[in-house]
GUSENU-626522 format. One record per residue: residue number from 1; x, y, z of N, C-alpha, C in turn. Coordinates in steps of 0.1 Angstrom, whole numbers, plus 5000, padded with zeros to 4 digits. Atoms other than C-alpha are relative to their C-alpha. Layout:
// residues N
> num|nc1|nc2|nc3|cac1|cac2|cac3|cc1|cc2|cc3
> NUM|X|Y|Z|X|Y|Z|X|Y|Z
...
***
This chain:
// residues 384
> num|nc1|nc2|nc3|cac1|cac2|cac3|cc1|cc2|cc3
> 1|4997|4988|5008|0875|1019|2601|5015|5004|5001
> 2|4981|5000|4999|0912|1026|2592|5005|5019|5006
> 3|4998|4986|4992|0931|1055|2610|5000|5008|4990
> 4|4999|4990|5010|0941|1071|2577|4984|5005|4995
> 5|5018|4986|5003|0900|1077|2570|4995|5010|5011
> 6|5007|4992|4988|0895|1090|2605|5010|5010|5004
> 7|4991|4984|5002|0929|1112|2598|4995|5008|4993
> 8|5001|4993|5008|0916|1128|2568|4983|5007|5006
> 9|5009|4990|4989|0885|1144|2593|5006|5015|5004
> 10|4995|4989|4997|0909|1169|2599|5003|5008|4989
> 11|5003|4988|5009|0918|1179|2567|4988|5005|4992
> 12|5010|4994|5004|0883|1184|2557|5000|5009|5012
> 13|5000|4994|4991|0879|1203|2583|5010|5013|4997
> 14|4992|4991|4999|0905|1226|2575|4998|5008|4985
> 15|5007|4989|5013|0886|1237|2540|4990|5001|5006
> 16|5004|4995|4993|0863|1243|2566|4983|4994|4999
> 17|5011|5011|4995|0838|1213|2567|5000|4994|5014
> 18|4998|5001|4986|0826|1208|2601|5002|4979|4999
> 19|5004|5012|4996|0829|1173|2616|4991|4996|5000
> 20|5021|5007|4993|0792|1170|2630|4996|4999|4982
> 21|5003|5007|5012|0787|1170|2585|5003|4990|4995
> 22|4995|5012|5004|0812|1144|2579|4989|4988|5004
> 23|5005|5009|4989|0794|1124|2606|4988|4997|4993
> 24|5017|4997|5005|0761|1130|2596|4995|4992|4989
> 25|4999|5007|5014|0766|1121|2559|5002|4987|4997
> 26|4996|5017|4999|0786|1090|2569|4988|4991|5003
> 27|5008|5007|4992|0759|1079|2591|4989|4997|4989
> 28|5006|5000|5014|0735|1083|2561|5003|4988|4992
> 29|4993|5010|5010|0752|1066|2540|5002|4986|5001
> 30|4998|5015|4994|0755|1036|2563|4988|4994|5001
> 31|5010|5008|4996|0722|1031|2571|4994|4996|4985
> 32|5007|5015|5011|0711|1023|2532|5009|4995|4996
> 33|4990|5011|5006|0743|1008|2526|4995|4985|5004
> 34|5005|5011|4993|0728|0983|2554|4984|4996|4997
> 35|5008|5001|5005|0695|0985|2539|5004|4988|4988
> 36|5001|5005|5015|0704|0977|2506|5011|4986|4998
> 37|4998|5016|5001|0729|0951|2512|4999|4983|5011
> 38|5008|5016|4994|0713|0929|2539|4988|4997|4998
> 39|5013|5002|5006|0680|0936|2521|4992|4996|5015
> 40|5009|4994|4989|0662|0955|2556|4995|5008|4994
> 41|5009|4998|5000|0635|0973|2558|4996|5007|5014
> 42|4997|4996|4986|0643|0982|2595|5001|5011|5001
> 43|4999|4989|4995|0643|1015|2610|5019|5000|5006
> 44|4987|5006|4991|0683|1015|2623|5006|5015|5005
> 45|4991|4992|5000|0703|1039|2637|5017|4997|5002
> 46|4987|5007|5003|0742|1040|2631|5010|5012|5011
> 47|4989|4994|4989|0770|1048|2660|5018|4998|4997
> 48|4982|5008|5005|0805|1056|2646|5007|5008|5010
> 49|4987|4995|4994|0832|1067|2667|5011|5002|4994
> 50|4988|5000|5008|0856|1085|2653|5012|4998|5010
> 51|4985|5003|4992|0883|1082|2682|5001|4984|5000
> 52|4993|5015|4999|0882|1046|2683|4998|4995|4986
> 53|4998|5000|5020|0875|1044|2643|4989|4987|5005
> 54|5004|5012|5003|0847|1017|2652|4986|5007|4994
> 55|5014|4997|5005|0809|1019|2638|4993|4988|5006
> 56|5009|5015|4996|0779|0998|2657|4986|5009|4996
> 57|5015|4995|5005|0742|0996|2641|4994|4995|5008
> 58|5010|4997|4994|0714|0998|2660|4983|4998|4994
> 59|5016|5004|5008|0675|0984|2649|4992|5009|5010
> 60|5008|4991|5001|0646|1009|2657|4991|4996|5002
> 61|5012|5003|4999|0616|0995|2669|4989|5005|5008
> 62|5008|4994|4992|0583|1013|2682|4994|4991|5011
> 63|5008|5012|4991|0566|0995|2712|4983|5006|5001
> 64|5014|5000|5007|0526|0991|2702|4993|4987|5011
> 65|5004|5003|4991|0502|0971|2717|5001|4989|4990
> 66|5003|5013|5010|0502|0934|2700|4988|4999|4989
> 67|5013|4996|5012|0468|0940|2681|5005|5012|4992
> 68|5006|4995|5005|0481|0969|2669|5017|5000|4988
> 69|4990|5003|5009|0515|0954|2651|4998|5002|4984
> 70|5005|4999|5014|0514|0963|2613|5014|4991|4994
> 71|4985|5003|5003|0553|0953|2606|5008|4995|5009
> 72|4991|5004|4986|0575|0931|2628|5016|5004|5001
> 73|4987|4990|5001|0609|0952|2612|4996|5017|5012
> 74|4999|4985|4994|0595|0985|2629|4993|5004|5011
> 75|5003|4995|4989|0577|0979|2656|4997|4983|5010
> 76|5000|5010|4988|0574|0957|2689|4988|4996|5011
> 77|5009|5002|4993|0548|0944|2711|5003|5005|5016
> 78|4991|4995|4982|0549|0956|2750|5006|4989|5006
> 79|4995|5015|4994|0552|0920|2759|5012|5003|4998
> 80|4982|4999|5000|0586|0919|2740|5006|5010|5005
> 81|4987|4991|4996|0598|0948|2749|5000|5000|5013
> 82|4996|5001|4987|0594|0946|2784|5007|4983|5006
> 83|4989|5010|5000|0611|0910|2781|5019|5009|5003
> 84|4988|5000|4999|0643|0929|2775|5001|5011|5009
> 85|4997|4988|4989|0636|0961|2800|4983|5004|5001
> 86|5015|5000|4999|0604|0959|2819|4999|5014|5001
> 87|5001|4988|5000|0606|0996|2820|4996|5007|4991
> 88|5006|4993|5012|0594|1002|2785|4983|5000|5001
> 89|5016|4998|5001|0564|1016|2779|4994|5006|4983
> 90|5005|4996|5016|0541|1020|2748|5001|5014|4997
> 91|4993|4988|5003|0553|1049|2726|5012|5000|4998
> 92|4985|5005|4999|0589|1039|2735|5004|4998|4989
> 93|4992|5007|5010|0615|1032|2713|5008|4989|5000
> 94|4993|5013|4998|0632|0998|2714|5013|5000|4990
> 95|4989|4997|5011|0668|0998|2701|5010|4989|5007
> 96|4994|5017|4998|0690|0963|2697|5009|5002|4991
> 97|4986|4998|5011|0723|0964|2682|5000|4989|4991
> 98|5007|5009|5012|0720|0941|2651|5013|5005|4987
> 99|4989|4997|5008|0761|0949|2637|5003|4992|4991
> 100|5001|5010|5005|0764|0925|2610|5015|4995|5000
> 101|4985|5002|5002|0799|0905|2604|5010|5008|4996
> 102|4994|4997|5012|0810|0919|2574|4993|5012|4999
> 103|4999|4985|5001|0798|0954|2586|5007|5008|4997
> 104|4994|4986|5001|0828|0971|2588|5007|5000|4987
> 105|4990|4994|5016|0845|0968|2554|4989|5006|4996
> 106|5007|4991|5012|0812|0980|2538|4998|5010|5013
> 107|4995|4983|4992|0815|1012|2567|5011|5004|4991
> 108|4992|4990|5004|0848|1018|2559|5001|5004|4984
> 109|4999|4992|5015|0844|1018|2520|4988|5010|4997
> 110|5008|4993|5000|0811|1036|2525|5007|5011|5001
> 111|4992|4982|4992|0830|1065|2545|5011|5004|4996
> 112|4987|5001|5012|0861|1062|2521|4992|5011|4990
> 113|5008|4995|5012|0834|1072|2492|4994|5018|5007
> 114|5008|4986|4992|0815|1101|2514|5013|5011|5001
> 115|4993|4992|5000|0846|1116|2522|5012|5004|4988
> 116|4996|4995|5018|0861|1117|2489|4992|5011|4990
> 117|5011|4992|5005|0828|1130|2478|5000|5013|5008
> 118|5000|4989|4992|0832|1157|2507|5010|5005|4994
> 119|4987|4994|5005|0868|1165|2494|4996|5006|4988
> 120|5004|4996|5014|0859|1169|2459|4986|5012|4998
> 121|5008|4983|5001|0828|1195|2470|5007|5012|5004
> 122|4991|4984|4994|0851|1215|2492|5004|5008|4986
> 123|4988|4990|5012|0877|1220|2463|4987|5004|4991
> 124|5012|4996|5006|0849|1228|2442|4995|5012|5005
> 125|5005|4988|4991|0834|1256|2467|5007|5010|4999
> 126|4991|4993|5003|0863|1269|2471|5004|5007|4990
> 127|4996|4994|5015|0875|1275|2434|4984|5010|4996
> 128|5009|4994|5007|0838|1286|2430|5001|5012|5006
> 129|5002|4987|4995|0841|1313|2456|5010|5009|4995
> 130|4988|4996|5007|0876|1322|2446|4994|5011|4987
> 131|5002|5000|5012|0862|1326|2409|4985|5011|4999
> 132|5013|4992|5006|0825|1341|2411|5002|5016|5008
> 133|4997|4989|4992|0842|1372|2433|5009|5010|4986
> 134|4993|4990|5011|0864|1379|2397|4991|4998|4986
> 135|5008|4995|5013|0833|1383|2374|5001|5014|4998
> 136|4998|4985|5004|0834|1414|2353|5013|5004|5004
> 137|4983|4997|4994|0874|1409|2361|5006|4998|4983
> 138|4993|5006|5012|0899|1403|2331|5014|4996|5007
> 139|4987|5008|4997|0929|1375|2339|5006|4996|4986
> 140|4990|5006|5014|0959|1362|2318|4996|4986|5002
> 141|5003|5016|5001|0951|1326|2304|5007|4994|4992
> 142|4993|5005|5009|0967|1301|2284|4991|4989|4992
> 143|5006|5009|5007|0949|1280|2257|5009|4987|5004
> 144|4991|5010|4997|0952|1250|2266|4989|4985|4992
> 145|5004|5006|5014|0926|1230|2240|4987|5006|4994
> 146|5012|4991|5011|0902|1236|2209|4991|4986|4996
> 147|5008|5003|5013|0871|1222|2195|4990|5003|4992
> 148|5006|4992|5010|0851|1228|2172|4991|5012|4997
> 149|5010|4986|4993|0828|1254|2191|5008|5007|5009
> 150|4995|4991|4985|0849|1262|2221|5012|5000|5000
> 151|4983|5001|5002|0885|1271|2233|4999|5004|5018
> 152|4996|5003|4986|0895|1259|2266|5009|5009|5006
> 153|4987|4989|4997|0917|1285|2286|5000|4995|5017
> 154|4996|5001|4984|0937|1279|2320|4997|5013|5003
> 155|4994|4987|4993|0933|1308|2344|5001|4995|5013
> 156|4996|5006|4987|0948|1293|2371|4997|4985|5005
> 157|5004|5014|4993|0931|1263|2391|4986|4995|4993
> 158|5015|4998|5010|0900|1266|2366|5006|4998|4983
> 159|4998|5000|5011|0896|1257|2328|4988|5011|4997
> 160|5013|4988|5000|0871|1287|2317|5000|4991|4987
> 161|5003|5005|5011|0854|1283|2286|5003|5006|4992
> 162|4999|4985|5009|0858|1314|2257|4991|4988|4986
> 163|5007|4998|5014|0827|1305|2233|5004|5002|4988
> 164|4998|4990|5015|0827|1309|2194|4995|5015|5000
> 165|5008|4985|4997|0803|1339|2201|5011|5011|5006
> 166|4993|4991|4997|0827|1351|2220|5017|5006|5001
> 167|4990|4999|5003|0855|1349|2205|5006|5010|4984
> 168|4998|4985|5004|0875|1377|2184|5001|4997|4982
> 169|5002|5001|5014|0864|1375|2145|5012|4995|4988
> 170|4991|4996|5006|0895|1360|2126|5013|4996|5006
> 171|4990|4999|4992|0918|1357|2156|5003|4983|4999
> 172|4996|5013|5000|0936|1327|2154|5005|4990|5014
> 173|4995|5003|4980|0942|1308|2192|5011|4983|4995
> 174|4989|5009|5002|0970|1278|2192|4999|4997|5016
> 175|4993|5006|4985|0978|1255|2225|5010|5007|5004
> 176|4988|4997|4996|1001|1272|2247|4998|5019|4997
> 177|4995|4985|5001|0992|1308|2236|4995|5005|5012
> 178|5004|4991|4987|0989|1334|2259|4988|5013|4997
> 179|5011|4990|5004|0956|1358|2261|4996|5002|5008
> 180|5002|4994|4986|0941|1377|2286|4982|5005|4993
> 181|5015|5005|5002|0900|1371|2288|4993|5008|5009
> 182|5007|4993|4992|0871|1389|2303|4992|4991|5005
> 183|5010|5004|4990|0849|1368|2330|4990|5003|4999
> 184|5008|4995|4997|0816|1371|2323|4988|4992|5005
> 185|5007|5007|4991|0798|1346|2341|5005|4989|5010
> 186|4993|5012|4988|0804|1318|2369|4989|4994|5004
> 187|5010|5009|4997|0784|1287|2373|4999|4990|5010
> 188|5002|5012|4988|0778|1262|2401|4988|4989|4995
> 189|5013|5012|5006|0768|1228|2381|5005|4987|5009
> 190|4998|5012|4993|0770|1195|2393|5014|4996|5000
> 191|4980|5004|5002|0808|1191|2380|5009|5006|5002
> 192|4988|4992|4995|0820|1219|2401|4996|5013|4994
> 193|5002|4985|5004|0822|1258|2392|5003|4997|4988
> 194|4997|4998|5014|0823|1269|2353|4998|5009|4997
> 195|4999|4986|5002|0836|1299|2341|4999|5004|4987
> 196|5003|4998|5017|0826|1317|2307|5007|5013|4997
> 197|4990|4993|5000|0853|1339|2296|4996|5008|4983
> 198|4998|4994|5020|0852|1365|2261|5012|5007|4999
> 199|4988|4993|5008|0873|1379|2239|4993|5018|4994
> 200|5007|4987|5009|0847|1408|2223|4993|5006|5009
> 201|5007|4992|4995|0830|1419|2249|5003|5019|5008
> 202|4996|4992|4997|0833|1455|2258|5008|5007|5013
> 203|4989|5001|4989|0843|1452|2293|5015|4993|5000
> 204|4986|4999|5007|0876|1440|2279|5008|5008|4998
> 205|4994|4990|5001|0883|1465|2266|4998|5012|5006
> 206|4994|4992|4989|0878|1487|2297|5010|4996|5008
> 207|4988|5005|4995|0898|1464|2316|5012|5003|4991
> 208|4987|4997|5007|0928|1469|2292|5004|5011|5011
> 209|4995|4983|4994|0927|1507|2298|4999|5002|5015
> 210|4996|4992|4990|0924|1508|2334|5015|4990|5004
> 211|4988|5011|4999|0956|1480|2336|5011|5011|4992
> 212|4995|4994|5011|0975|1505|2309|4999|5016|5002
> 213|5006|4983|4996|0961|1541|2317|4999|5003|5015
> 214|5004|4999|4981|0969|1546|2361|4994|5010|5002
> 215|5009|4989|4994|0946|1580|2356|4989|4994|5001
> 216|5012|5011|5000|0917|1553|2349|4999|4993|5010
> 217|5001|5008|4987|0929|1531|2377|4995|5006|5013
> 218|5002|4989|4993|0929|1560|2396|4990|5006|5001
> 219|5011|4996|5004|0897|1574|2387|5001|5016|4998
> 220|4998|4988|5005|0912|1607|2376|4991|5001|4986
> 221|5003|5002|5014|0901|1597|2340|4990|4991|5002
> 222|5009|5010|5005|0866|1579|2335|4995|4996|4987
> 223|5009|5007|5017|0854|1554|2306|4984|5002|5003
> 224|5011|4998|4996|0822|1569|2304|4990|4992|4990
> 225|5009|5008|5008|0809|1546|2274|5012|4994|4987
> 226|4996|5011|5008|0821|1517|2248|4990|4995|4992
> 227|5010|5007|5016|0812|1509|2213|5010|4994|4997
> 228|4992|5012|4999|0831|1478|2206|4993|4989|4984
> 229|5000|5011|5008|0833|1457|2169|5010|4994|5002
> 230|4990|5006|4993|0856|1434|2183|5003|4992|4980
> 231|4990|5006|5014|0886|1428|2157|5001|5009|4989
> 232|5001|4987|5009|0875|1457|2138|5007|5014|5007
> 233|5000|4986|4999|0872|1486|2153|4990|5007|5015
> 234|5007|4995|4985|0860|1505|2191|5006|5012|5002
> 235|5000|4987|4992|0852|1537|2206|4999|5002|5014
> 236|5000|4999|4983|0856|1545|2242|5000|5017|5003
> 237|5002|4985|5000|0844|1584|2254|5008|5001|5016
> 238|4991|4995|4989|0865|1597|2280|4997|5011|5009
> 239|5004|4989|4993|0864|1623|2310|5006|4999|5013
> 240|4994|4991|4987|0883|1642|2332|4998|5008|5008
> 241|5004|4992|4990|0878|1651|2363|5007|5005|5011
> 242|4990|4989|4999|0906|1674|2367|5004|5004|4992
> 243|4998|4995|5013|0909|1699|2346|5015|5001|4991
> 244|4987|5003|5003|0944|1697|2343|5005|4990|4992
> 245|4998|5010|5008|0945|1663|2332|4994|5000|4986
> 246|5005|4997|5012|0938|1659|2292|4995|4985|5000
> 247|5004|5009|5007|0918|1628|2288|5004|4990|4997
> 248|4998|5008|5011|0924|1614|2256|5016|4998|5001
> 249|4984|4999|4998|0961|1624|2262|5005|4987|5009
> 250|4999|5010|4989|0961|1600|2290|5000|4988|5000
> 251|5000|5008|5004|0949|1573|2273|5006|4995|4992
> 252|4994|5003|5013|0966|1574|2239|5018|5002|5006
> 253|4986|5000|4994|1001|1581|2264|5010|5000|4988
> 254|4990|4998|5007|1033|1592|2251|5002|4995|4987
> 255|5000|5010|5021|1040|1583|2206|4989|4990|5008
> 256|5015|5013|5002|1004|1562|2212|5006|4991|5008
> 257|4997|5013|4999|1024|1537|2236|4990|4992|5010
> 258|5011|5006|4992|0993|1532|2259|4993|4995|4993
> 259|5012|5003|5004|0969|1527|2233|5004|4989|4992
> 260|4994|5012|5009|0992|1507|2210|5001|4982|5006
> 261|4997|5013|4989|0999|1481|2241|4987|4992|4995
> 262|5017|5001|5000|0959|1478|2240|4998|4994|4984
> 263|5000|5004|5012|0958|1475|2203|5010|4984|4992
> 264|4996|5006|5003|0981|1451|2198|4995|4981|5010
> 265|5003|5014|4994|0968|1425|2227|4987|4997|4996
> 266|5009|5005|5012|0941|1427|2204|4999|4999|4988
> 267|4999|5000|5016|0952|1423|2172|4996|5005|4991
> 268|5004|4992|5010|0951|1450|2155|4988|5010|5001
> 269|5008|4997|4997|0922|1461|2167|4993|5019|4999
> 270|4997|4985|4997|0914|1501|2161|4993|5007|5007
> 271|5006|4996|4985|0904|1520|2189|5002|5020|4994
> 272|5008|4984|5000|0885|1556|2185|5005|5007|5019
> 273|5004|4994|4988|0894|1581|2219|4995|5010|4999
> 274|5010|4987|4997|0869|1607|2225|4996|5006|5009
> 275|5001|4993|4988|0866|1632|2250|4985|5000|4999
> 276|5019|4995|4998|0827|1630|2266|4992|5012|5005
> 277|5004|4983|4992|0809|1659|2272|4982|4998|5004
> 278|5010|4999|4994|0774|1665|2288|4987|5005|4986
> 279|5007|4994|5011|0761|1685|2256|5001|4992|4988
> 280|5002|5008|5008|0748|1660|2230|5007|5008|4985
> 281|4989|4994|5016|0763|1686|2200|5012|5002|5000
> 282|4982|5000|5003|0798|1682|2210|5004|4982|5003
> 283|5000|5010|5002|0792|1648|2219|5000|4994|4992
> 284|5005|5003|5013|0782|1638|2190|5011|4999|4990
> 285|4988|4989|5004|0808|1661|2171|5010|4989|5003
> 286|4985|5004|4991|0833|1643|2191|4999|4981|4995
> 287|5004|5018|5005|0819|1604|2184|5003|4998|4986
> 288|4996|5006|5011|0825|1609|2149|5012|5003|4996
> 289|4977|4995|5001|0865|1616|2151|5000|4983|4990
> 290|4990|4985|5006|0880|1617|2126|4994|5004|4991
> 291|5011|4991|5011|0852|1632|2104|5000|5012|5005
> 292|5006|4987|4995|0850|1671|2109|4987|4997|4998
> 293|5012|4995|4999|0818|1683|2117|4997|5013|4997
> 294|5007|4991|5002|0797|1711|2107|4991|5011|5007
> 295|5010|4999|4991|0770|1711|2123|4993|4992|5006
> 296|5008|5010|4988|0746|1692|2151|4990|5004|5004
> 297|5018|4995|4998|0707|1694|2149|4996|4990|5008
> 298|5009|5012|4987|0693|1675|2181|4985|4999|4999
> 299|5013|5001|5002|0661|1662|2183|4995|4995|5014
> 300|5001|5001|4986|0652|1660|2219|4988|4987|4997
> 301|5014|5011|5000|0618|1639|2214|5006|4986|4996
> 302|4988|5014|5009|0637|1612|2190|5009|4999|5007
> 303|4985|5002|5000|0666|1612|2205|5006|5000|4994
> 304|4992|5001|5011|0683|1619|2171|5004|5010|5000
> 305|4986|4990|5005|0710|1641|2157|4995|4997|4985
> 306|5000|5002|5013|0711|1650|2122|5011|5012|4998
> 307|4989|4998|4999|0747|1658|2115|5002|5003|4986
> 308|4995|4996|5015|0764|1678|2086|5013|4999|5000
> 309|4985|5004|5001|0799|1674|2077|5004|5004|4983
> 310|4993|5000|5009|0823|1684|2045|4992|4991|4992
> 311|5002|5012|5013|0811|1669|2014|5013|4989|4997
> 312|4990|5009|5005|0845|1655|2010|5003|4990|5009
> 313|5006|5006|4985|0840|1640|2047|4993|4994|5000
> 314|5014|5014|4996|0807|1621|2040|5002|4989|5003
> 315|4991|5011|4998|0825|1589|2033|5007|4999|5014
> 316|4990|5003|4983|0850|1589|2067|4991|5005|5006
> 317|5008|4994|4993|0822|1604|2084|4994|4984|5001
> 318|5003|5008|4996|0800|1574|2079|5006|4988|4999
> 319|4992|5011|4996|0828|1549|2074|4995|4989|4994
> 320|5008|5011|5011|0829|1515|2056|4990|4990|5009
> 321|5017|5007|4997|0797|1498|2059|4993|5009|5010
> 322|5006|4994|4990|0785|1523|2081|5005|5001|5016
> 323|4999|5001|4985|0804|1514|2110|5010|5015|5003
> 324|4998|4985|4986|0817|1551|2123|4993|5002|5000
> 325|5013|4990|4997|0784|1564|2121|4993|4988|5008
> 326|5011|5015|4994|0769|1527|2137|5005|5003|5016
> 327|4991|4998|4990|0800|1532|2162|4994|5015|5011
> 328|4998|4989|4992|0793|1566|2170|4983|5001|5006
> 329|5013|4994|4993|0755|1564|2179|5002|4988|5010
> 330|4997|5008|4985|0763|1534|2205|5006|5005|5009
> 331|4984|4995|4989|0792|1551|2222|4987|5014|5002
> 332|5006|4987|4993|0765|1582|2226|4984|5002|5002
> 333|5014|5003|4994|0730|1570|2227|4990|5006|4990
> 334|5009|4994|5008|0717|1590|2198|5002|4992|4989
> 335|4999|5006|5013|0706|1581|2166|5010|5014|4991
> 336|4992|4993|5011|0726|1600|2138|5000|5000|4988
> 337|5002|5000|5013|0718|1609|2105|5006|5007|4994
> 338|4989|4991|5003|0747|1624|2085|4995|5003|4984
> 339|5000|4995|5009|0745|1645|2058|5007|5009|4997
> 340|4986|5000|5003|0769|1659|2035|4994|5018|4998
> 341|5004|4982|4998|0770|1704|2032|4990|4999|4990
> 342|5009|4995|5012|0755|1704|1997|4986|4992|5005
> 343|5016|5006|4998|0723|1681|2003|4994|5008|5015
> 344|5009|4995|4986|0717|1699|2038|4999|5015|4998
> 345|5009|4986|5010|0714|1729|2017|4992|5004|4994
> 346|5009|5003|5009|0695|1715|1997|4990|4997|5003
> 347|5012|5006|4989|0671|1706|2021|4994|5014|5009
> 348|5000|4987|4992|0675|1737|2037|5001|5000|5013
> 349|4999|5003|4987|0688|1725|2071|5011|5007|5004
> 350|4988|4995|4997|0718|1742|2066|5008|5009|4989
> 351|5003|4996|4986|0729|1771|2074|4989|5000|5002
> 352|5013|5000|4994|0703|1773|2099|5000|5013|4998
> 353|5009|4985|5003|0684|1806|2103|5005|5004|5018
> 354|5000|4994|4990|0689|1829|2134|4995|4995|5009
> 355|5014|5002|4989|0655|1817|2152|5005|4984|5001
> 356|4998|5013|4997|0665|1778|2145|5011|5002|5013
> 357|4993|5001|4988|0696|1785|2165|4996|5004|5015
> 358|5005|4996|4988|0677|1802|2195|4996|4991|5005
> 359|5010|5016|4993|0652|1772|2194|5009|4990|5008
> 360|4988|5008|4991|0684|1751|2201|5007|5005|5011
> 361|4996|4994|4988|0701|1774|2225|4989|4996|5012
> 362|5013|4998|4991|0662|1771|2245|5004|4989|5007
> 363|5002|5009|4994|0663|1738|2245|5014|4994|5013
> 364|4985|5005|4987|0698|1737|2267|5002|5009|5006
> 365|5001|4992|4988|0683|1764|2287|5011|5012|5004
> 366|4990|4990|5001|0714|1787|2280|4989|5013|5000
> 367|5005|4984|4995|0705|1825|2290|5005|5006|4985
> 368|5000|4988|5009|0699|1844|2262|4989|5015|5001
> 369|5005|4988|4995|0688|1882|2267|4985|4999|4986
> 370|5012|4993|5009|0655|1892|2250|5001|5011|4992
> 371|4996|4989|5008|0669|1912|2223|4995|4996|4984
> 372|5006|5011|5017|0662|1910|2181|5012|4993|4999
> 373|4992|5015|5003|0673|1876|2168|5013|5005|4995
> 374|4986|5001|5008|0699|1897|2145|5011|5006|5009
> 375|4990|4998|4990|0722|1908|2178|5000|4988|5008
> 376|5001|5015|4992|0716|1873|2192|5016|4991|4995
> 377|4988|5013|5005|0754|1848|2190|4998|4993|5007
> 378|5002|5010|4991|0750|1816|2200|5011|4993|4994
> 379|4985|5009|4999|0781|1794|2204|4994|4985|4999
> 380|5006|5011|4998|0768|1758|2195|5007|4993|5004
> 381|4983|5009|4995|0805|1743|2209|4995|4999|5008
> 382|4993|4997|4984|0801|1760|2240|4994|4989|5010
> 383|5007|5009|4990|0797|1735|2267|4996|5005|5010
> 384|5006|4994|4990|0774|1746|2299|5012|4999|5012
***
């Protein structure tokens, strides 16, 4: 066995493969190497030394009583065995060194192959642990090829993958460009770790903002929910927890240059900020920016809203194809049914009546005195 294979023990070892597995593996590996190319059948065991780099095989034989021989590879009679050490006794194991000539080249290319195969799991391990510690992360990558379904991206010592699915509607990717990917899975297959990277997914576009916004990194400002048409159009609800700080202010930073940064490393992308509130009718209110609102009829049971707004507002209220109104019940969990002043008059939902507004004050447990309904104000803004 040549010194440079029984040098390279140490650098496995130092990606933190012990010895006693090298050994182990080798040993393995020798005994059906010796199987299969002297065409045995033999029990063997294999003795390598790594300080003197040599390897000697060893045959395996049980000692049995002569009647009770089934195989003359695996087992020995007492007669013979006490021929070579009258000291055996049945049960024993009988073991005869049996090295063949032209053992050691097929050792050392055996243990050449094993430890190659060891090197190539380490790096593998390694990259995988590296890698499955930055799921739900977002890194800079560079395209580096395309086919017909997928688009290859470096991030680093890894090729991730970025899906059609998950890629940005329209966006155009080229070799060599630069793009910055969200991590959302990490695989351990047979050909090493594999990473699945998107472009649309909504943790993206949290990552942006806390990289871009240090009150978010900081946890002064929280993203408390994401409605995301990637390429289109996304909402993100905000909340400050210091009152001093403003939010949306924080995110959209000085002339827009926080949210523009954001916008632009997504192409155009238009991004809704909305302060979140606890009370589903300012919530609500607030998810459909930039539509004024009117009014906000909750429906506790349903979970719906049935929302009034400007007749001249219907339109930008629910937006084309529906997506602010689609936008705004993802980003807040309700359903939403918008309707315009005249038809919710027409219906007679709106104005409401004295008693409707009580019934809503009830249900958000706000203290109202027991007085007649027509000295009764109720603030439907106010947040608790």
């Amino acid at each position: 066995m040549s010194k440079e294979l029984v040098g390279a023990f140490a650098a496995l070892e130092a990606k933190g493969i012990s010895k006693d597995v090298i050994v182990e593996a080798i040993e393995a590996a020798l005994i059906n190497a010796y199987k299969k190319n002297f065409n045995q059948a033999a029990n063997v065991r294999v003795d390598l030394n790594l300080d003197k780099g040599s390897v000697r095989l060893f045959t395996r034989k049980d000692v049995v009583e002569e009647d009770d021989i089934e195989d003359d590879h695996l087992q020995i009679s007492i007669e013979e065995a006490q021929k070579i050490n009258p000291a055996y006794e049945i049960g024993d194991v009988v073991e005869e060194e049996e090295t063949p000539r032209n053992f050691g080249r097929i050792a050392a290319t055996t243990a050449k192959q094993i430890v190659t195969q060891r090197f190539r799991e380490a790096e593998r391990g390694i990259v995988y642990e590296e890698y499955v510690d930055r799921a739900d992360d977002i890194m800079n990558g560079v395209v580096e090829r395309l086919d017909p379904r997928n688009i290859y991206v470096g991030i680093g010592k890894i090729e991730a993958v970025l899906p059609q699915s998950e890629q940005i509607p329209g966006e155009v990717y080229k070799p060599h460009d630069r793009i910055k990917v969200y991590i959302t899975k990490v695989e351990r297959t047979s050909r090493g770790p594999q990473v699945f990277v998107s472009r649309t997914h909504p943790g993206l576009l949290r990552r942006l903002f806390e990289l871009e916004v240090p009150e978010i990194f900081e946890g002064t400002v929280e993203i408390k929910s994401i409605a995301r048409e990637a390429g289109d159009r996304s909402k993100i609800s905000v909340v400050a927890h210091n009152e001093e700080v403003d939010p949306v202010g924080s995110c959209v930073g000085a002339k827009g240059a926080r949210v523009q940064t954001i916008v632009n490393e997504l192409h155009g992308e238009k991004i809704d900020i909305v302060e979140w509130s606890e009370d589903p009718v300012v919530f609500v209110a607030n998810a459909l920016s930039p539509s004024q609102v009117l009014d906000v009829q909750v429906n506790e049971e349903e979970k719906s809203t049935t929302v009034v707004v400007p007749d001249y507002q219907l339109s930008l209220a629910i937006g084309k194809r529906g997506q602010n109104a689609r936008l705004a019940a993802k980003l807040t969990g309700w359903k939403i049914d918008i309707k315009s002043e005249t038809d919710a008059t027409e219906l007679g939902i709106y104005p409401r009546s004295e008693e409707q507004i009580v019934q809503t004050a009830d249900i958000y447990e706000q203290e109202i005195d027991e007085e007649p309904l027509e000295e009764i104000e109720v603030d439907l803004y106010k947040e608790d």
